[in-house]
N, C-alpha and C positions, 0 to 999 in steps of 0.2 A: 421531403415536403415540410415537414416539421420546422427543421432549421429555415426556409422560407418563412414560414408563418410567423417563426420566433423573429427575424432577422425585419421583417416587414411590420410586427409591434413594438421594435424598437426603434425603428422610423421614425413610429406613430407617436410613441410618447416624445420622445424628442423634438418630433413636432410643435405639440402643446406644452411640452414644458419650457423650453425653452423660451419662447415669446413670455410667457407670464413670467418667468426670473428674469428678462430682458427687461419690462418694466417697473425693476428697482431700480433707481438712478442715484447716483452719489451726489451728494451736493456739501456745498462749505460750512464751516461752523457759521458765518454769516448768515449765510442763506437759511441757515435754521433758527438762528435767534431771529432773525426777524420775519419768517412767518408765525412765530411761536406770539411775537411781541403783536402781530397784529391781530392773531385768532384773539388772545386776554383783550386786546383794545375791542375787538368786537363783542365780548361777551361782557366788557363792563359798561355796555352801551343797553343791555337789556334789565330786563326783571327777571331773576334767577335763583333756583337753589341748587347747590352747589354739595355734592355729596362724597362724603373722603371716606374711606374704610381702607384702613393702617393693621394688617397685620406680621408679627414679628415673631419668629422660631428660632429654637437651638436644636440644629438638627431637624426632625420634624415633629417638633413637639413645640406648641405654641405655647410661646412667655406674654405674651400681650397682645393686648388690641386698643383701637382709638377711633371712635367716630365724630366726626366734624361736620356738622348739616349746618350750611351757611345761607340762607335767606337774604336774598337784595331785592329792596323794591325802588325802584327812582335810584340817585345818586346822594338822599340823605338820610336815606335808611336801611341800618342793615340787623342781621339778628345772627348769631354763633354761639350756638352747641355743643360743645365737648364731650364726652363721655369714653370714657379709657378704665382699663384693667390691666393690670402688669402684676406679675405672680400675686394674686389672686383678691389683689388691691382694688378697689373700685372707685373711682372722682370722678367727680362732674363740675364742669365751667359753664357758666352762661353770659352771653356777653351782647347789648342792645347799643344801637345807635340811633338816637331819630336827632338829625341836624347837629346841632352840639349839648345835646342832654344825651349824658351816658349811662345807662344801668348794668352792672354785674351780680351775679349770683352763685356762691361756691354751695355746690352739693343742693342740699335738701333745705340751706339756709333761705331767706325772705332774700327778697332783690332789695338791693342801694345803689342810690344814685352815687355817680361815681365822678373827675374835674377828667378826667381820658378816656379816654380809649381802654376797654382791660382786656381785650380779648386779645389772645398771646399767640404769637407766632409758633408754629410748631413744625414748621417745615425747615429738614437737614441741608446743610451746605455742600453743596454738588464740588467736589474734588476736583484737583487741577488733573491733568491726563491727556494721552495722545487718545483723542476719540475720533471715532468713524460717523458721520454722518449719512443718510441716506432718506429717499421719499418712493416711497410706494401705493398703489394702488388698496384698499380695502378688499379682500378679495369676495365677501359678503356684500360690499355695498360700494358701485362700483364710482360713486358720485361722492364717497368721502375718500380721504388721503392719510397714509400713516405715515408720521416724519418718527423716524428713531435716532437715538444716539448714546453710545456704547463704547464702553474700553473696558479691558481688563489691565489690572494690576499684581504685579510680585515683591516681595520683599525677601532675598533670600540671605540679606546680612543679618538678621536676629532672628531666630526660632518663637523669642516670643512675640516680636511682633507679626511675626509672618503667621502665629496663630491667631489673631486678634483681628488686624488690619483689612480689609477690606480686597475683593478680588474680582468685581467685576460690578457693574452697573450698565443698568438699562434702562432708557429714560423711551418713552413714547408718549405721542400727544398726537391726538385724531379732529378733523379739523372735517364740516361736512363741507357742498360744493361753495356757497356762499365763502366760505374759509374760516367759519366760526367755530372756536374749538367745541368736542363735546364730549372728549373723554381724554385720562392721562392717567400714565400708569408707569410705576418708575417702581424698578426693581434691583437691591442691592444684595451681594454675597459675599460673603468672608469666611475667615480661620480655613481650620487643615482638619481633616475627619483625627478623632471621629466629633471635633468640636468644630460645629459649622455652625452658621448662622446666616438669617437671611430675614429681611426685611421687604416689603409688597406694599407698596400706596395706588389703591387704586380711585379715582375720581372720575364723576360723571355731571354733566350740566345737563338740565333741567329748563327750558327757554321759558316764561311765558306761564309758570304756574298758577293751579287754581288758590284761593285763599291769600293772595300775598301782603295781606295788611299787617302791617308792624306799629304796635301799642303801646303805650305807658306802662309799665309792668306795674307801677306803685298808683297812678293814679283809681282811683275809686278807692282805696283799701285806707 
């Protein structure tokens, strides 16, 4: 009777699992840049903040962190935040746009108007690689989409690069039913134990926030 029962819950799970891993579907590198390219064209259509949290480990011992709180309101104004720590350093960037008047501000210093743009790119260059592409359902929410994409890497002609080098990445970006994106999270891993390392960018949008007015940082003073 036993063996019945056991034989008839694995049926059962089989059942249900199945159909839910059936609803991951492969799709092209194509087919992922450019839902990727139209969830960003949707979300630079609103008023948005934009919230990055960068943490980096050797092993599991964290060497740093970076947060990046980005502020858009309309298409001529934007506001970016910096704030990082790396062994046991601490900076801070600030960076305004309203139309073509720029302000910057390093650390705890007074804001200057500035002839560009200062606010600095900080996001890594995604490596060439045979990667997997795939879209799946939100298993929480069943009206958003997860697209991911993923490879791993070896190096077994040098010892030190192969301790160094990078071993795998995982990129994911979450798009609600509209298809606008509202979460991304990109995770890379390297070196050989017991010297590992790993880097986690995690980022969430914000549609439609309360307070979105962006200021002269220098006028009145």
């Amino acid at each position: 009777m036993r063996k019945v029962q056991s034989f008839i819950f694995a049926l059962a799970f089989f059942a249900v699992a199945l159909p839910a891993y059936a609803q991951r579907d492969a799709i092209s590198e194509r087919e992922y840049n450019s839902y990727l390219a139209k969830a960003l064209e949707s979300a630079s259509a609103h008023d948005r903040l934009v919230f990055t949290e960068e943490t980096f480990y050797s092993g599991k011992q964290v060497t740093g962190k970076r947060n990046i709180e980005s502020h858009f309101v309309g298409k001529e104004a934007k506001r970016i935040d910096v704030k990082s720590e790396f062994n046991g350093i601490q900076a801070s960037n600030d960076a305004i746009r309203i139309g073509d008047q720029y302000f910057c501000r390093e650390g705890n210093k007074e804001w200057k108007r500035a002839s560009k743009d200062c606010s600095k790119d900080v996001t890594m260059a995604i490596p060439d690689g045979e990667y997997e592409y795939f879209v799946e359902p939100d298993p929480n929410d069943g009206t958003r989409k997860i697209f991911t994409r993923r490879a791993s890497f070896g190096d077994e002609s040098s010892e030190e690069r192969n301790a160094v080098r990078m071993k795998s990445i995982e990129i994911k970006f979450v798009t609600d039913w509209t298809g606008i994106i509202t979460e991304y999270v990109e995770t890379r891993r390297g070196g050989v134990e017991p010297n590992t390392w790993t880097s986690i960018q995690s980022t969430k949008y914000d549609y439609e926030p309360k307070d979105r007015k962006i200021t002269d940082p220098i006028k009145g003073h």
